[in-house]
C-alpha angles and dihedrals in degrees: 000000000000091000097047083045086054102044089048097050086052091045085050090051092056095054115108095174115049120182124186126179090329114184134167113209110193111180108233098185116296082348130095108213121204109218081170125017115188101327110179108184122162112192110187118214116277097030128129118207134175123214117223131186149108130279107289093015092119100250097122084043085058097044097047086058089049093053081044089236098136132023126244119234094225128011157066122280122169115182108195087341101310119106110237105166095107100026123149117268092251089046088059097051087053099047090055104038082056099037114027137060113189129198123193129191091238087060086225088223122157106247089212095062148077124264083244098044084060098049087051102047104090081060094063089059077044089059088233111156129249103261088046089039087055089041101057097042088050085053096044096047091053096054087050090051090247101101093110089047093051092111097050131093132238092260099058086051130101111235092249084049092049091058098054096061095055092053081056100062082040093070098027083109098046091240109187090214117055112187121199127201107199084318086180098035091105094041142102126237097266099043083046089063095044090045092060092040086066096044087056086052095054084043093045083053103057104265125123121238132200116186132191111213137161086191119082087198089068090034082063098067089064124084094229122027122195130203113209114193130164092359105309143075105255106153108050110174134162132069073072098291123126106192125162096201089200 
């Protein structure tokens, strides 16, 4: 019992994403509608998961809260130890501009500006300087393979190229999560491939990631995979575990 006591407190100590009892509650005229109805999720440092479901199951809703881009209506939720389910508004912004790196499948790029610009622009919320600002964009673009491509604009970018980019301002502020959401939905086969290369090597490299698909193939890439239907998680697999939660 020692030793089970033991080996729970240390798997309690490596998550960095902690879910209890986590519900959204939306109004629909004299009607309350669960987009999420008790969800519990623990997602340890270093793992990389990917989020599965259909339309309205729930699964954006999730993944808003994780980002903490939205608030729940009831529940616990502990990112790295310190409870953020009812932050301010401002805390919030903090917790994920430091935390957090997020990827979208519409690259959410200005068109008017530099590849580089881009990936700076979450340090100048930072308050980084101009010459660091330059610096770390210039770094970051060349471990994505777009170093020679830092002065041009969206437009004259490939889609693959697009998104790495935007990988790139993801991790500007060494977050230690990176959340995608369909990172590969408006790419073709071969940037595909090179998109999830680069999410195995953030994953290789320590950082959690947490990925939005509709595909199992690219599921597939992560190492636990979660179905979300009806508002809440009831298929878990992966760290060699199958588990259909209900």
């Amino acid at each position: 019992m020692e030793q089970k006591a033991k080996e729970e407190r240390a798997a309690q100590e490596k998550a960095t994403i902690e879910l209890r009892g986590i519900k959204k509650l939306y109004p629909m005229g004299d009607q309350i509608v669960a987009a999420l109805a008790g969800v519990d999720l623990t997602i340890r440092k270093g793992e990389f998961a990917a989020l599965m479901g259909p339309s309205g199951s729930g699964k954006s809703t999730l993944m808003n809260i994780l980002g903490c881009l939205d608030r729940p209506t009831e529940g616990s939720y502990k990112l790295d130890g310190e409870e953020v389910a009812h932050l301010s508004d401002d805390a919030l912004a903090l917790t994920r501009n430091k935390k957090i790196g997020f990827v979208f499948q519409n690259f959410n790029l200005l068109s008017k500006s530099s590849a580089a610009e881009n990936v700076a622009l979450p340090l100048i919320y930072a308050g980084v300087g101009r010459g660091e600002r330059r610096e770390r964009a210039m770094h970051l673009l060349e471990a994505v393979g777009l170093a020679d491509r830092a002065d041009h604009q969206p437009n004259e970018l490939s889609g693959g190229q697009r998104q790495r980019v935007a990988i790139a301002r993801a991790l500007v502020n060494d977050p230690h999560i990176v959340m995608a959401d369909e990172p590969t939905g408006n790419l073709d086969t071969k940037s595909t491939h090179e998109i999830m290369e680069l999410f195995e090597k953030l994953h290789a490299a320590g950082r959690t990631i947490i990925l939005v698909t509709h595909e199992p193939d690219i599921a597939a890439c992560a190492s636990r995979q979660l179905l979300v239907r009806d508002g809440l998680i009831t298929r878990d697999e992966g760290r060699g575990v199958k588990m259909d939660v209900v």
